[in-house]
N, C-alpha and C positions, 0 to 999 in steps of 0.2 A: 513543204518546209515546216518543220516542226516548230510550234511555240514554246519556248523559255515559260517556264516556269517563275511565278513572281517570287520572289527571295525578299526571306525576309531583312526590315532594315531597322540595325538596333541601332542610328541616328533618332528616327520619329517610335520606337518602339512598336512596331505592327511589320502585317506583308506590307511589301512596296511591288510596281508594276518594273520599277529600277530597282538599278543597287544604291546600299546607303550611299556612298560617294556623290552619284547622282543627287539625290536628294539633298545630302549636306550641303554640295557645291550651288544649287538652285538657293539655298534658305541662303548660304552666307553671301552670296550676291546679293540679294535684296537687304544687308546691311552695310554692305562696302562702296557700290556704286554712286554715284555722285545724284548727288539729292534735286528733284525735279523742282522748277521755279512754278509751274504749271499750276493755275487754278480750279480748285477742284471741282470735275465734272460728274454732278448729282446723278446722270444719264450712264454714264458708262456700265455699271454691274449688270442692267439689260440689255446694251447693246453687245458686253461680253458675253453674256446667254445666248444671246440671237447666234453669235456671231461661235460657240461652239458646237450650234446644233448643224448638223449635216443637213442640206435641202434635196430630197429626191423626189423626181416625177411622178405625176400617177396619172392612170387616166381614167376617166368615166366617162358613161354613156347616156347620155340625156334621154328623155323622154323623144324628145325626134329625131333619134337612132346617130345622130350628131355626137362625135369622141370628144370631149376636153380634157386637158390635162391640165391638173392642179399642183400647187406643191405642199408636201404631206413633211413635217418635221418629226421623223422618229423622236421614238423616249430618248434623253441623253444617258449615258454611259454613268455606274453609278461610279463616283471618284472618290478615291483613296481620304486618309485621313492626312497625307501628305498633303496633297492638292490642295484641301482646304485651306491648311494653316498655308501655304505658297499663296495663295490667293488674299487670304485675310492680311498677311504684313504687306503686300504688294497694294493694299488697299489702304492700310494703315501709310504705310510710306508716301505714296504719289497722291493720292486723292486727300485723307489729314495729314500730311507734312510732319509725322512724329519723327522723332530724332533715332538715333543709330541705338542709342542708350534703351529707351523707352523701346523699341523692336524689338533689342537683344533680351532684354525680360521677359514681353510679351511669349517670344517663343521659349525661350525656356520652360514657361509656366506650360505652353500648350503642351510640347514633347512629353510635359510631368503627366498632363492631364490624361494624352494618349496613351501611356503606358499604363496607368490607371485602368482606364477603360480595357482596354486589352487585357487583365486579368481578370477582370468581370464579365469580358467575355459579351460587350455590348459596344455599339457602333455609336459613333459621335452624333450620326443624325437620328437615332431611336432612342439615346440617351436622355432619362428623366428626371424632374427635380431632385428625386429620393438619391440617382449616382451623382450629380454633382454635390448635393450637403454631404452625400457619404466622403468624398473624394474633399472638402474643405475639413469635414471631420475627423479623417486621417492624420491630415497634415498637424490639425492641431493636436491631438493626441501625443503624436511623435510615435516613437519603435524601438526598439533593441539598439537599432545599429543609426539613427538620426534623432536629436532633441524636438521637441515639439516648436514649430513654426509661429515665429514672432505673429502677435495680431495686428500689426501694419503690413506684414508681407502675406497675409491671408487677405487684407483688405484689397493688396495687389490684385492678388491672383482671381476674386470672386470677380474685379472689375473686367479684367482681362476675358474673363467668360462670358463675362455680360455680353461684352463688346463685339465677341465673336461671334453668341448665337444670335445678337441681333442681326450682323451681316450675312450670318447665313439665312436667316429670316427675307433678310431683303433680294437676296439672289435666289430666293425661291427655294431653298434647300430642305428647309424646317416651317412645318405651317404651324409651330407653337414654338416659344420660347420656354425653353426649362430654366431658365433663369429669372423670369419676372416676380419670384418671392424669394428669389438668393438673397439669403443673408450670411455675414460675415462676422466673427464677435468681434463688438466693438474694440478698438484700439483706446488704450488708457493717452489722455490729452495731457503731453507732455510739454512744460514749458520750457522753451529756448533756451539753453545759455547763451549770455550776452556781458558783454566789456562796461567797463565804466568808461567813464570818461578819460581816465588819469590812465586807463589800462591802453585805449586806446593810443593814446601820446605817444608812452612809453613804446608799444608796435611799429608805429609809423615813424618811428625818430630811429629806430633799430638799423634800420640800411644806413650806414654810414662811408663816407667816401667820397668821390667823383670817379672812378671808373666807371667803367660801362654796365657792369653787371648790377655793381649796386643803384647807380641810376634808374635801371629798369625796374629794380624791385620796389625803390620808393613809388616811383610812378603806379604798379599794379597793386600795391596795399592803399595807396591812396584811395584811383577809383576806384577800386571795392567798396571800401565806402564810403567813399563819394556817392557813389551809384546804385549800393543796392546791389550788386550784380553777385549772380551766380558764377560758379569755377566755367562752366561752360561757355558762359556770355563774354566773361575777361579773358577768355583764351580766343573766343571765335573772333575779337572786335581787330577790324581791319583799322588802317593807317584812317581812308576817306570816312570811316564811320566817326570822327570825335572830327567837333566844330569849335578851337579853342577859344578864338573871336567871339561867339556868340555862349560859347560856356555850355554845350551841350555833346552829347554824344547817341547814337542810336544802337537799342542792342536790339540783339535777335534772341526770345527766350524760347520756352518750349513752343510744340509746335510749328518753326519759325517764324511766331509773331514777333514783332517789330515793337520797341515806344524807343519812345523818346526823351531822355534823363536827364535834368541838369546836372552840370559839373560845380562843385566847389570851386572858391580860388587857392587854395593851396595844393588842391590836384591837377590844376589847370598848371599852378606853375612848376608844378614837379615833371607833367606829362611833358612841359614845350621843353624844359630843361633836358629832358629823354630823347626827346625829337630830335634838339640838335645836338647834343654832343653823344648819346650813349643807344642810339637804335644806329646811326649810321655806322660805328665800329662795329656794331654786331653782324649787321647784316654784310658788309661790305657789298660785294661787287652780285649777290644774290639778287635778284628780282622777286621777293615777298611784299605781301599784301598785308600780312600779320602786323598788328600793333607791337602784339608781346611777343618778342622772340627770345630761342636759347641763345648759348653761346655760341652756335654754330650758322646762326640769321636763319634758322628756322623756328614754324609757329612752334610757341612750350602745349607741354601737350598737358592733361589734368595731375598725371602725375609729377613734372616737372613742377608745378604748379603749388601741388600738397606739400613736396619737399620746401618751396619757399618760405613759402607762409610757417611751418612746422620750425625752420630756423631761426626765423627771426619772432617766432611764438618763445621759444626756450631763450634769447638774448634779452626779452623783455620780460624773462620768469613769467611767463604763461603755460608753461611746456606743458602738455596731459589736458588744456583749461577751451583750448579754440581746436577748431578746423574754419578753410578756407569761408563756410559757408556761416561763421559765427560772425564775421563781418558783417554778412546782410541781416543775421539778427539782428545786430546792435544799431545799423541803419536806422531801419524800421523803428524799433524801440526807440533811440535817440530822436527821432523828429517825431513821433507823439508825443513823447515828452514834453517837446517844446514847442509844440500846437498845432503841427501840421494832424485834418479834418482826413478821416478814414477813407473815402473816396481818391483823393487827392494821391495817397500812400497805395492804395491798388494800383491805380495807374503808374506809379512809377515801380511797384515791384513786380507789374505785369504777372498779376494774378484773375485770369476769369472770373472766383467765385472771390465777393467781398468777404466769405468765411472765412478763407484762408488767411485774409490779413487781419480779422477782428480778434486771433489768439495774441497779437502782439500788444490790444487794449486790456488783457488781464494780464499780461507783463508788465505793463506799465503801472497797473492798479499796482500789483503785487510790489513794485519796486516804491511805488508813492504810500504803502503801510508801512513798510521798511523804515521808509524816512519820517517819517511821522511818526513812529514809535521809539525812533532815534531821540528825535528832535525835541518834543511834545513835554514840557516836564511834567503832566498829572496823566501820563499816558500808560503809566507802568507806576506801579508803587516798590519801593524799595521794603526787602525783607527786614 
């Protein structure tokens, strides 16, 4: 029986041992399938090794003419650069719990990176520091036919590498890392747009009515922020996750880490008002788990989400000025303002690294010269 020829697959940009379809269909599985509850086991990537090497017999002969037989683990088969990245998001997914979002990047970047390589005419595991800075230096450059790549989504992309050859590092793949002096040009530290106070009013007073639709919509500008929360977390948050009794609600951010947020009471009374008169019309006779639903009692999805917020941005002459995510700046910002201690604000914007949340105390500086330059009457001299 004759063997098929590997064909190549311009999905991953290289030969595959399959057809692209194959390939494609294996990657868009590992971001459509239903997300694992499973705690991540640190053992697996060796007992996956063990466990694709073949065990074949062997026998030898002792000194007192006595046979034994051992078992002898051939080399393993060298695998595609397909394999790898199927391996690495299937890693990312069940073992860190990253989101469908964060995987769909991650692979894009890799397929960018594979095809890269493939006209250098070098393999993902023989690949050296000099092709990956060539390969970030590309991108930033740009070409003819594409502009040069923002320095936030090169910061992406070098981490995405990182990530990768370190896991191929730990499954034995790579006994050096070509990434361990990857650098990426710095990204220019941009501060937030964020609402005043009076701007915010003016947003959240925009859902007008008692129908059902605009009921929900007060209720989801509310907790936004109320909470802090991400377009992600306000779409993902189920009925049982908000405790209106005790004024709290639990989200799930990146990762699927979990905290746990206070609620305001003016979100509290918008949500229970949602609760009983304008989620039961939506939903009817459906069985959803969803907090926020469409018009049809299913969960809103981010898009349905951007349109909301984008309407009632232009009703309160914001239009061009927010996106959904300018809510949680203005959070943030508004409780340093008013004394809440940096720690405190991590925790509730469920951020790992305190960096992330220390850009919103040069916001604040930045807003408190503003005002003091306003205010101040020997603060500015008049011409």
């Amino acid at each position: 029986m004759s063997v098929a020829e590997p064909q190549p697959s311009p999905f991953f940009g290289g030969s595959s041992v399959y057809g692209a379809d194959d390939a494609q269909r294996h990657v868009r599985g590992l971001l459509t399938r239903p997300r694992s509850t499973r705690k991540p086991d640190r053992q697996r990537p060796q007992r996956r090794l063990q466990r694709a090497r073949a065990v074949a017999p062997a026998r030898q002969v002792g000194r007192d003419g006595e046979v034994r037989t051992m078992a002898v683990y051939p080399a393993a088969e060298p695998r595609s650069f397909e394999h790898h990245v199927l391996d690495f998001l299937a890693y990312l997914e069940f073992e860190r719990g990253l989101s469908r979002n964060t995987l769909e990047a991650y692979r894009s970047d890799l397929l960018q990176f594979g095809a890269f390589l493939g006209r250098r005419g070098t393999g993902v595991l023989t690949a050296e520091h000099a092709d990956l800075a060539a390969f970030l230096s590309e991108l930033a450059a740009g070409g003819e036919e594409r502009p040069p790549v923002a320095p936030a989504t090169l910061q992406r992309k070098a981490a995405c590498l990182r990530s990768f050859y370190r896991h191929l590092r730990r499954e034995g793949e790579v006994s050096h890392d070509p990434t361990a002096d990857l650098r990426a040009p710095r990204k220019n530290q941009k501060l937030p747009q964020v609402l005043t106070r009076g701007e915010v009013q003016r947003l959240l007073t925009a859902p007008r009515g008692t129908d059902p639709g605009a009921l929900r919509d007060r209720a989801l500008l509310e907790l936004m922020y109320a909470c802090g929360l991400r377009a992600s977390e306000a779409i993902g948050l189920e009925v049982g996750d908000v405790d209106l009794e005790a004024g709290v609600l639990r989200a799930r951010g990146k990762g699927s880490k979990e905290r746990i947020v206070p609620i305001g009471r003016e979100a509290v009374l918008a949500t229970r008002i949602y609760l009983d008169r304008g989620r039961p019309a939506l939903v009817g006779l459906r069985d959803d788990a969803h907090l926020i639903v469409n018009r049809r009692g299913g969960g809103l999805t981010r898009q349905g989400l951007y349109k909301i917020v984008q309407r009632y941005a232009r009703d309160a002459g914001l239009e061009g000025r927010m996106s959904p995510h300018t809510l949680r700046h203005t959070f943030a910002t508004h409780l340093l303002a008013g004394g809440c201690d940096l720690r405190s604000l991590q925790e509730m914007l469920g951020h790992a690294d305190i960096a992330t949340t220390q850009i919103y105390t040069h916001l604040s500086a930045e807003r408190l010269k503003d005002a003091y330059f306003r205010a101040h009457p020997r603060a500015t001299t008049d011409a």
